[in-house]
FIBA-357407 format. One line per field, with one value per atom (N, C-alpha, C): residue in one letter; x, y, z; atom name. Coordinates in steps of 0.1 Angstrom, whole numbers. Example, Ala and Ser with C-alpha at 12.3 -4.5 7.8 and 13.67 -1.06 7.14 Angstrom:
type <- (A  A  A  S  S  S) .
u <- (132  123  132  128  137  129) .
v <- (-57  -45  -33  -22  -11  0) .
w <- (78  78  78  71  71  79) .
atom <- (N  CA  C  N  CA  C) .
This chain:
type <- (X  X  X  X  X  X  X  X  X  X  X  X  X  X  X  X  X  X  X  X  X  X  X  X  X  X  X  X  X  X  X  X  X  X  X  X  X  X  X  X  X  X  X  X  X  X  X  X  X  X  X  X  X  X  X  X  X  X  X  X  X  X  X  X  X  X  X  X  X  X  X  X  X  X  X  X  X  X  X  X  X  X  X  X  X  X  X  X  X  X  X  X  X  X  X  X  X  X  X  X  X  X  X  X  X  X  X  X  X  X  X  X  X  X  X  X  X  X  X  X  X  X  X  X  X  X  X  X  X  X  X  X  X  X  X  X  X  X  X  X  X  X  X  X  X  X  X  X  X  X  X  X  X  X  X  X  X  X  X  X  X  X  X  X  X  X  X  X  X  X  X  X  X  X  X  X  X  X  X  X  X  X  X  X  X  X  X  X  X  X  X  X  X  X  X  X  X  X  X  X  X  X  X  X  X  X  X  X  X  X  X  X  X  X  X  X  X  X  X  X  X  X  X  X  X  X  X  X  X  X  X  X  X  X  X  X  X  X  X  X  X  X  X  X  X  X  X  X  X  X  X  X  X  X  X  X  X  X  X  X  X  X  X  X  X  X  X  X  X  X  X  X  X  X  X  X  X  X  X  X  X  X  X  X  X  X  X  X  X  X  X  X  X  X  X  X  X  X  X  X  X  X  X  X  X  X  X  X  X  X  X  X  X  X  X  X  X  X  X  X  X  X  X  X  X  X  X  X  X  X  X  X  X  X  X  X  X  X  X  X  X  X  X  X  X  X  X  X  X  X  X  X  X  X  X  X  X  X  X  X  X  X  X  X  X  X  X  X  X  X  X  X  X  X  X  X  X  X  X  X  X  X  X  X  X  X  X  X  X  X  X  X  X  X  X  X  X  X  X  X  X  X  X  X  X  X  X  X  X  X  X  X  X  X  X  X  X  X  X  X  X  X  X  X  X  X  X  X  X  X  X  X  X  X  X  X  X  X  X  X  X  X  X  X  X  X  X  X  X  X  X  X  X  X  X  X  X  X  X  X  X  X  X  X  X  X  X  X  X  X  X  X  X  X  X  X  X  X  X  X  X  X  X  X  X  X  X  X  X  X  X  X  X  X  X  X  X  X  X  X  X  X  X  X  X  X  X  X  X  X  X  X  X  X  X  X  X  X  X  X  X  X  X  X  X  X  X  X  X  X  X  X  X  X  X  X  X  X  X  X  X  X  X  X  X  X  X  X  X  X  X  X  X  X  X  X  X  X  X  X  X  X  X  X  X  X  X  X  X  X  X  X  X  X  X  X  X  X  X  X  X  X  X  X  X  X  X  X  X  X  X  X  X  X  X  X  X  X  X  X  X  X  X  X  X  X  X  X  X  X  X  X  X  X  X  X  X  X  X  X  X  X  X  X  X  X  X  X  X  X  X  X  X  X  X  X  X  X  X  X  X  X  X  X  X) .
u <- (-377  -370  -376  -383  -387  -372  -370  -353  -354  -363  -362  -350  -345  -338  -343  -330  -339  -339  -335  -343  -359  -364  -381  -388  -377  -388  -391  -405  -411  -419  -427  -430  -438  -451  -460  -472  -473  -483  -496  -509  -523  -532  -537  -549  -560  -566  -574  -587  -592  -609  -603  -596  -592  -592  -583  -580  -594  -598  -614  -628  -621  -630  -634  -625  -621  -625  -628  -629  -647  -654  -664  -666  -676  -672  -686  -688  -701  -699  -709  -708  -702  -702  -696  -682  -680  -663  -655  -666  -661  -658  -667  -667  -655  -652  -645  -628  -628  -617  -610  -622  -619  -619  -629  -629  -614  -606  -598  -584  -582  -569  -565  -552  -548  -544  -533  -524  -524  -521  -525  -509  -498  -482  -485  -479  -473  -459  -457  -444  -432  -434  -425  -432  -423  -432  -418  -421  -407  -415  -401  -404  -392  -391  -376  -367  -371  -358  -352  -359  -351  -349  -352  -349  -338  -336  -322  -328  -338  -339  -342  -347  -353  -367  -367  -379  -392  -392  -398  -407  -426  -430  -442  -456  -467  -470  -463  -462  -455  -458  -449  -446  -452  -449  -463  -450  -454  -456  -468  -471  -473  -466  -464  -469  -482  -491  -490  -483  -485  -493  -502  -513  -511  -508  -507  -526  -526  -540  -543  -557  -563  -568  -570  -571  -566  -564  -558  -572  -583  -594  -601  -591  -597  -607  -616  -622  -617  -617  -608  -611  -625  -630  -625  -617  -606  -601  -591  -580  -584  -596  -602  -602  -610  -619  -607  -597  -587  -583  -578  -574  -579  -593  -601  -601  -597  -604  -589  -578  -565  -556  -549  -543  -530  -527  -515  -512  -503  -502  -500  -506  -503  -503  -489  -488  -490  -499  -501  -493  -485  -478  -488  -496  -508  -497  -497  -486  -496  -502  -506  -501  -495  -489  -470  -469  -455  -455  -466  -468  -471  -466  -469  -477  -489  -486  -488  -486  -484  -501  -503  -518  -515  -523  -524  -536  -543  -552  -557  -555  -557  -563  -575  -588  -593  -589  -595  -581  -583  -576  -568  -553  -541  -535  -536  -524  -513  -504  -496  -500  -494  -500  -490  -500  -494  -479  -472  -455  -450  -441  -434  -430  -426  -424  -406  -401  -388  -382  -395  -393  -401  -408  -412  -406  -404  -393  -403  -399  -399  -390  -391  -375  -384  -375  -379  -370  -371  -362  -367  -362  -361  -358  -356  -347  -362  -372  -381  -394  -401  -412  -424  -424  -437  -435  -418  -411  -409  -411  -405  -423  -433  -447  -454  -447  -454  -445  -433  -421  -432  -435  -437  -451  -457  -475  -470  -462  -459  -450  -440  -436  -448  -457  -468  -482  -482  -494  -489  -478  -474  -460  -454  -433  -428  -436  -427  -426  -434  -436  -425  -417  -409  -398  -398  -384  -393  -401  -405  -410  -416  -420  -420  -405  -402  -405  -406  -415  -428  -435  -448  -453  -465  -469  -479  -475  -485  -498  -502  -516  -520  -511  -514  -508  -501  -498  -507  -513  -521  -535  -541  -548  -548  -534  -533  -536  -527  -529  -543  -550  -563  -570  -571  -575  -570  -559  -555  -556  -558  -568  -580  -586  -602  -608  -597  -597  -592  -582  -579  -591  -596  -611  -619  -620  -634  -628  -617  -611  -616  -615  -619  -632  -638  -657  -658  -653  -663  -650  -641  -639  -645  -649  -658  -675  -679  -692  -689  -679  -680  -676  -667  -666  -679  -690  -702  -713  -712  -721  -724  -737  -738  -741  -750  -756  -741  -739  -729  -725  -736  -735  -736  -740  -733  -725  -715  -704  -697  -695  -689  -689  -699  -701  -690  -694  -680  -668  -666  -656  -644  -652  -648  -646  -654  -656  -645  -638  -625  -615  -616  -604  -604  -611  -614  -606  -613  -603  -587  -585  -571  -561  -568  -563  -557  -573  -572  -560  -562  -550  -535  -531  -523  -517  -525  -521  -521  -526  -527  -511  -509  -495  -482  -486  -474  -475  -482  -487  -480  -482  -475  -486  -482  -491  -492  -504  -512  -512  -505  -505  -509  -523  -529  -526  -522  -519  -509  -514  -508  -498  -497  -489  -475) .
v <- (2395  2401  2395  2403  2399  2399  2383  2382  2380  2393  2392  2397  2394  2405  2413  2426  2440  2441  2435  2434  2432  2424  2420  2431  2444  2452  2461  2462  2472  2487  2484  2496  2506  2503  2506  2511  2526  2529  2523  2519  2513  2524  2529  2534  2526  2526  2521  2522  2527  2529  2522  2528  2521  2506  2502  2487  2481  2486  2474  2478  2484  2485  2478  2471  2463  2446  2450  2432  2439  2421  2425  2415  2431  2432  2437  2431  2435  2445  2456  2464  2469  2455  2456  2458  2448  2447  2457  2463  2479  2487  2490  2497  2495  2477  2478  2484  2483  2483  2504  2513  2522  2522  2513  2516  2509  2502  2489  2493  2501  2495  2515  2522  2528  2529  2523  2524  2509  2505  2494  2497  2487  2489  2474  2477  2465  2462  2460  2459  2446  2434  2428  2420  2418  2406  2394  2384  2373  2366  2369  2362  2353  2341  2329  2340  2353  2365  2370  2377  2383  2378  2361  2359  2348  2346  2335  2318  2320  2310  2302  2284  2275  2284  2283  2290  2282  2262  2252  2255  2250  2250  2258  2257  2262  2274  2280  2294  2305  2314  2324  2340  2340  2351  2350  2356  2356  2370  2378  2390  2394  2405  2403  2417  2414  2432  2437  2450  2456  2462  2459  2465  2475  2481  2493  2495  2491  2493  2503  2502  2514  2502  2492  2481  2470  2465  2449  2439  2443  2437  2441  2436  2440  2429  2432  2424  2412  2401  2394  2390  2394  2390  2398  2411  2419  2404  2398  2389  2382  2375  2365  2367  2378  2384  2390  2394  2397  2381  2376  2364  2357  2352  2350  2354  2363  2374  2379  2370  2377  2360  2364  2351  2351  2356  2358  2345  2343  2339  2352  2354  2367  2361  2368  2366  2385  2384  2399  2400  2416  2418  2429  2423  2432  2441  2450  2463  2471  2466  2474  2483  2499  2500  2496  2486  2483  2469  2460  2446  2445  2430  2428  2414  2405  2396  2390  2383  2376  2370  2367  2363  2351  2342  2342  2334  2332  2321  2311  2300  2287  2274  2278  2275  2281  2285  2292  2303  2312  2327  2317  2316  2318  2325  2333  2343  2337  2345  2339  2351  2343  2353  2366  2376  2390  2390  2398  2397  2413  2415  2428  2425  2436  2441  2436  2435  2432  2419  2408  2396  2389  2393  2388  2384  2371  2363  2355  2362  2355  2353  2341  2341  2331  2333  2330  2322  2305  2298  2283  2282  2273  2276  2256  2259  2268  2271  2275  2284  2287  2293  2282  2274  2263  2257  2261  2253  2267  2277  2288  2297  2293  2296  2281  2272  2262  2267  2269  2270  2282  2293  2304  2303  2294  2288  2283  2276  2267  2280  2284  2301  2305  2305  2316  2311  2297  2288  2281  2271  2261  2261  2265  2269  2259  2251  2238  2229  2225  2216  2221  2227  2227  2217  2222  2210  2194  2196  2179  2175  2182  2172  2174  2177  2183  2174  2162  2156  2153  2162  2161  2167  2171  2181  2192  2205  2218  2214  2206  2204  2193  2183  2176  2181  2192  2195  2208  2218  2223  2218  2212  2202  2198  2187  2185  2199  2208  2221  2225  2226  2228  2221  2205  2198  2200  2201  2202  2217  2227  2242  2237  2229  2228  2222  2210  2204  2210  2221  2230  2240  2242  2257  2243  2234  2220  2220  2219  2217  2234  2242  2251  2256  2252  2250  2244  2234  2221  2229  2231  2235  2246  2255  2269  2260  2250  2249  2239  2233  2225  2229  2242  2252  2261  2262  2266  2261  2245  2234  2236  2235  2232  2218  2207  2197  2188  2181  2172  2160  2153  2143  2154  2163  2169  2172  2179  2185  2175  2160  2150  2148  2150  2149  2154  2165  2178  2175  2171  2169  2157  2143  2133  2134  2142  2148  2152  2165  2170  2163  2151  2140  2135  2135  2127  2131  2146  2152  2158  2155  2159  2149  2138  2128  2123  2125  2129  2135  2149  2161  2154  2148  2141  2136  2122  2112  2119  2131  2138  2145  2153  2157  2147  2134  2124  2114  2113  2100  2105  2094  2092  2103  2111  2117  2111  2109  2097  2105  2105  2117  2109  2115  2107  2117  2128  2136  2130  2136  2126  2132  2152  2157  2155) .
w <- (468  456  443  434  419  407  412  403  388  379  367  357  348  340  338  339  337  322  311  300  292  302  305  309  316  325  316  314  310  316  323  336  324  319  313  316  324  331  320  321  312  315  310  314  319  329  337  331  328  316  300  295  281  283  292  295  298  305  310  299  290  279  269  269  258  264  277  285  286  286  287  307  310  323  328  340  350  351  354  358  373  382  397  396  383  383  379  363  363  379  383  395  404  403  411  409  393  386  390  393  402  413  422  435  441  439  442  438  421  416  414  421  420  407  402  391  383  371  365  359  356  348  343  333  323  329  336  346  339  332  331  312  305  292  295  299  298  284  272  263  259  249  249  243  238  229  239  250  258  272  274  280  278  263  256  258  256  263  248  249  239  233  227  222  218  222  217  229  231  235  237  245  234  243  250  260  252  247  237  246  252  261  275  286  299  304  306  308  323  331  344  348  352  357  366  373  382  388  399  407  417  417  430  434  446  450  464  457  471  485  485  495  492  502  502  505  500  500  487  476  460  458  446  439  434  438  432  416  416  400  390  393  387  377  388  381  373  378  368  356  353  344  330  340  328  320  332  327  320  324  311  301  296  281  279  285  277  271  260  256  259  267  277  287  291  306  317  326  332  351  352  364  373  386  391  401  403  414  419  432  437  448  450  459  470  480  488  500  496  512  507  519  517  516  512  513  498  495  479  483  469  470  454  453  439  437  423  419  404  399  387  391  377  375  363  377  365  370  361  366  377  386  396  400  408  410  426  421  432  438  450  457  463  464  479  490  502  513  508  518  517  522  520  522  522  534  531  517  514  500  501  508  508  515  511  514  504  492  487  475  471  462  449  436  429  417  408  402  387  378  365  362  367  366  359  346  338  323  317  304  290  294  283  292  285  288  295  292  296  311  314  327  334  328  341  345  336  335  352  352  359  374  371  386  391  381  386  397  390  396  411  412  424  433  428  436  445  438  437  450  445  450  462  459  468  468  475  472  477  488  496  488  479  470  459  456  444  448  461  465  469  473  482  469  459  450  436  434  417  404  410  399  393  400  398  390  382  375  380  377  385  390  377  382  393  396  410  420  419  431  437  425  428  437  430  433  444  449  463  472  471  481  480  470  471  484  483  490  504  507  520  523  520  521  521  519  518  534  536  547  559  556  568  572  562  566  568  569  575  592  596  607  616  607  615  620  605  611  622  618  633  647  647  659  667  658  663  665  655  662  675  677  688  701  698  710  715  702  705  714  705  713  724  732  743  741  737  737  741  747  753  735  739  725  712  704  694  694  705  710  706  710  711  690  688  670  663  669  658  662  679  676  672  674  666  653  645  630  631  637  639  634  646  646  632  628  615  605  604  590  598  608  610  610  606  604  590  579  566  564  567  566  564  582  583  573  566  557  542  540  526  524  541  539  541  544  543  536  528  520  510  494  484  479  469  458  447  441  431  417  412  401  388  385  378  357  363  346  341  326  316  311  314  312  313) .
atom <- (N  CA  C  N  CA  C  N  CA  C  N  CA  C  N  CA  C  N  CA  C  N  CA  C  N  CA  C  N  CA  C  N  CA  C  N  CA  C  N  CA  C  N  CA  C  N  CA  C  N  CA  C  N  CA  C  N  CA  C  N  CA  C  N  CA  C  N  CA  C  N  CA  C  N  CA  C  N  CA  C  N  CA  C  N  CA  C  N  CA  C  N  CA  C  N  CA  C  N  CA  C  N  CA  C  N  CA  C  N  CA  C  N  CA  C  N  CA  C  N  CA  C  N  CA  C  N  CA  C  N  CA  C  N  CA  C  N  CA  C  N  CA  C  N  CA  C  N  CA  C  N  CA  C  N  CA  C  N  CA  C  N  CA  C  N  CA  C  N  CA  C  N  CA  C  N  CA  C  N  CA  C  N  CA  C  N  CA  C  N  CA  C  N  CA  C  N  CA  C  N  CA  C  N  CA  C  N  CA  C  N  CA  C  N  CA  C  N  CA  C  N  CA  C  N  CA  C  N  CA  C  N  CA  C  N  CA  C  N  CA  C  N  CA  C  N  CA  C  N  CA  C  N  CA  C  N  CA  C  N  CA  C  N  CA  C  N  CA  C  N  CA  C  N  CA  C  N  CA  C  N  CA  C  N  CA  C  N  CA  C  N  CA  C  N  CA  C  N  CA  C  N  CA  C  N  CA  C  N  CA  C  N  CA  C  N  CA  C  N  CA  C  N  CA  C  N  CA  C  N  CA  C  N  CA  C  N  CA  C  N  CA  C  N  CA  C  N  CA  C  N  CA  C  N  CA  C  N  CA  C  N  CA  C  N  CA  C  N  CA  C  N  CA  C  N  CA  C  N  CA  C  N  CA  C  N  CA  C  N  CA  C  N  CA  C  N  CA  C  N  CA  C  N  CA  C  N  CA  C  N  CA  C  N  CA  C  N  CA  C  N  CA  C  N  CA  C  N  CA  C  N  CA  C  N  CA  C  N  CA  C  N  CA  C  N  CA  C  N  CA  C  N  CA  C  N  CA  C  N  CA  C  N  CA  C  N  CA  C  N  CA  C  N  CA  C  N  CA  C  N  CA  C  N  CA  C  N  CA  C  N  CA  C  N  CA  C  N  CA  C  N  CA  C  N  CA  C  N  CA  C  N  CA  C  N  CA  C  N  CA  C  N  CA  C  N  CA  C  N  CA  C  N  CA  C  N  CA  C  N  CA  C  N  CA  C  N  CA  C  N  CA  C  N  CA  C  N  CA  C  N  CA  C  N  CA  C  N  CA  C  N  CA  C  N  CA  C  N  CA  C  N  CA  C  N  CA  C  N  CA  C  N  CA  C  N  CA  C  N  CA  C  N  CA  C  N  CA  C  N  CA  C  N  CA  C  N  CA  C  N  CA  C  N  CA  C  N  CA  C  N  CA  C  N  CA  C  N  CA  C  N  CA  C  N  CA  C  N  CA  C  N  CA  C  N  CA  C  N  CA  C  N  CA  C  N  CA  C  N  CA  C  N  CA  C  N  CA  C  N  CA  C  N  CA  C  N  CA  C  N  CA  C  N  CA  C  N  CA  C  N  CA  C  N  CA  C  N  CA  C  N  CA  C  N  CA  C  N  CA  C  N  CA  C  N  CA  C  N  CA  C  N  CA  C  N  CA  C  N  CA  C  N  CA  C  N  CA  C  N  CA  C) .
């Protein structure tokens, strides 16, 4: 469920050529911006007016894009590329089929996994714009972490999930080449290597987090 006020909802079909006109764009990404994106809506603006909220803080409005697409194997440089070249915060609701999944990017492009459309949860919850902009990242990126580690800031927790994604796809290399191996002693390489980072992993998901921002 997308738990916005229906105040915020806007539902602003874009024109798809107008809009990527104005962004300066590869020509692949053009392409992809037909091959990929069905319909483009201005679907939600959360601003501190209509959502009553404090209005202190250096976030002035939250822009929330609707993607209805022709694959669930878009260009991802679509997202970037807006993001980059808009002064927005923009969060994407990508709609393929009967599955949604959420997008933003900061510093690099975040999804959540794909989701029936009628299990997919997001909520706009805090006292300002700069606190319901960070909840919304962690919604989005990392959801276990709002409860195990509310005191931390977006960016080490991002961060951490990065790392422990980075170390999950390492675990899975060396297990596909060590299932490949024939050589007895390399076999034995990859798979100590294995043990290694599943160990890492381990102490990354139970250990203390070292939150070094100043934020």
């Amino acid at each position: 469920m997308i738990d916005f006020p229906e105040i915020t909802k806007v539902h602003r079909r874009l024109p798809k050529t107008a809009f990527y006109q104005h962004l300066a764009l590869s020509n692949k990404v053009k392409d992809s911006f037909v091959s990929d994106i069905e319909a483009l809506y201005f679907e939600y603006s959360l601003t501190a007016d209509n959502l009553h909220l404090n209005s202190k803080g250096r976030i002035k409005e939250i822009t929330v894009l609707l993607l209805e697409l022709k694959t669930d194997k878009y260009n991802p440089k679509l997202l970037e590329e807006i993001s980059k070249q808009n002064p927005h915060r923009i969060i994407y609701i990508l709609n393929y089929q009967t599955r949604i999944q959420f997008a933003f990017y900061y510093r690099k492009l975040y999804t959540s996994p794909w989701q029936a459309q009628d299990k997919a949860d997001l909520f706009a919850i805090g006292s300002n714009l700069d606190i319901i902009w960070d909840n919304l990242q962690l919604e989005i990126a990392s959801p276990e972490d709002i409860k195990n580690y509310p005191d931390y800031s977006v960016l080490v927790l991002l961060e951490r999930r990065d790392r422990i994604h980075g170390i999950e796809k390492k675990i899975i290399e060396l297990e596909k080449m060590t299932e490949k191996e024939q050589q007895p002693k390399k076999k034995f390489e990859y798979y100590s290597k294995t043990q290694e980072y599943k160990k890492k992993l381990e102490d990354i998901k139970n250990g203390q987090i070292e939150d070094d921002d100043e934020q």
